[in-house]
C-alpha positions in Angstrom: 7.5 25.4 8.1 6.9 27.9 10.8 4.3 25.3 12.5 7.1 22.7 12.9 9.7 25.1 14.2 6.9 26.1 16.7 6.0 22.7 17.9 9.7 21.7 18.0 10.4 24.5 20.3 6.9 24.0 22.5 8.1 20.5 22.8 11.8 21.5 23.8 10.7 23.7 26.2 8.1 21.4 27.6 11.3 18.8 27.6 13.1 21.1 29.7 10.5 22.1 32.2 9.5 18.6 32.8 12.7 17.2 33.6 13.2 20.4 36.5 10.3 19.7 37.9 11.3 15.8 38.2 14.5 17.2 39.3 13.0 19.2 42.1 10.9 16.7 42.9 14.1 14.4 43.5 15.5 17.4 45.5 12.2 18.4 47.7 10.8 15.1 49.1 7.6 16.6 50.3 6.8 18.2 46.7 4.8 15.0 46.1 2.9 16.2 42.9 6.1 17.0 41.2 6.5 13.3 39.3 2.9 13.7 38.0 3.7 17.3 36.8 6.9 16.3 35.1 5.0 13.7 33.3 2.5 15.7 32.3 5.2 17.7 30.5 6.9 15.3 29.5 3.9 13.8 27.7 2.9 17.5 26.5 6.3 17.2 24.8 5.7 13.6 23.2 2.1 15.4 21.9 3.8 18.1 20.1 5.7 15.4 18.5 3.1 13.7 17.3 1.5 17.1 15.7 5.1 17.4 14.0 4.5 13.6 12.6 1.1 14.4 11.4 2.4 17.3 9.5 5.3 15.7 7.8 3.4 11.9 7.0 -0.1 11.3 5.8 -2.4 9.2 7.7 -6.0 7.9 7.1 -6.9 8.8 10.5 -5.4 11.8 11.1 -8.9 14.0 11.9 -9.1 11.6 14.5 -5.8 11.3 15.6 -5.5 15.2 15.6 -8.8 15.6 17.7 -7.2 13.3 20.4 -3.5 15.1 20.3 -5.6 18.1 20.6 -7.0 16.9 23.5 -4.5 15.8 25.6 -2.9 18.3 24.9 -6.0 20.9 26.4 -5.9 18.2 29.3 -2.3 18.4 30.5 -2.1 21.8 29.5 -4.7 22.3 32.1 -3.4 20.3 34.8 -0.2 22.0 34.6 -1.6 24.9 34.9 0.0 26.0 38.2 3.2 25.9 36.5 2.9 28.4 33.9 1.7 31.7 33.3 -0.9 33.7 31.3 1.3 33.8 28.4 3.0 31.5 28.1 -0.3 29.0 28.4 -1.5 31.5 25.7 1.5 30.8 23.5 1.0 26.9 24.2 -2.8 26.9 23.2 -1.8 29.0 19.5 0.6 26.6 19.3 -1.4 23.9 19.4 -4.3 25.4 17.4 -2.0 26.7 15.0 -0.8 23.1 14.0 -4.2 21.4 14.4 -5.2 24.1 11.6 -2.4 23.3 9.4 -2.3 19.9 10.0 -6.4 19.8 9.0 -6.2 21.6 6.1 -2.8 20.1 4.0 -3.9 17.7 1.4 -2.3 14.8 0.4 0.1 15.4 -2.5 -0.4 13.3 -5.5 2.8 11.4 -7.5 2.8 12.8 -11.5 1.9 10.8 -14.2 5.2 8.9 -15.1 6.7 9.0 -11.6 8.0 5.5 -11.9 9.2 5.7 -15.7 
């Protein structure tokens, strides 16, 4: 539970910085990196999303899919870089580690014997 209530909140507050730094963009016409920033958090938003799905729903693929939410999540972490400081990329990263720990080690609950009856 606390690994869903951290990745809802990383992915809120990724929600929010994205959209003012669109919004600035919008403001500043020379700021022309700001749309590819904003996406970038926008999409780092989407990602911890998707860790929240892999906790709550079992999937086949889900070493794989974790892997690759894991890294794009390195990837625009890293290009957005500029944007944040030392702790709160620190906080990001646990986050993300945190989940891909919990997400890799759940198992896949079984029905009992007479679920159906």
């Amino acid at each position: 539970m606390l690994s869903v209530s951290l990745n809802l909140f990383a992915a809120a507050l990724n929600l929010i910085r994205g959209m003012s730094v669109i919004g600035h963009g919008l403001i500043d016409e020379m700021d022309s990196g700001a749309y590819g920033h904003g996406s970038a958090f926008l999409l780092l938003s989407a990602l911890f999303c998707g860790q929240v799905y892999l906790m709550f729903f079992f999937t086949p693929w889900r070493h794989l899919q974790t892997a690759l939410l894991q890294i794009g999540q390195f990837g625009c972490s890293y290009y957005v870089l500029s944007f944040r400081n030392v702790v709160q990329t620190t906080f990001f990263m646990t986050v993300t580690l945190f989940a891909t720990v919990v997400i890799l080690t759940r198992r896949q609950t079984s029905k009992l014997p007479g679920y159906s009856v």
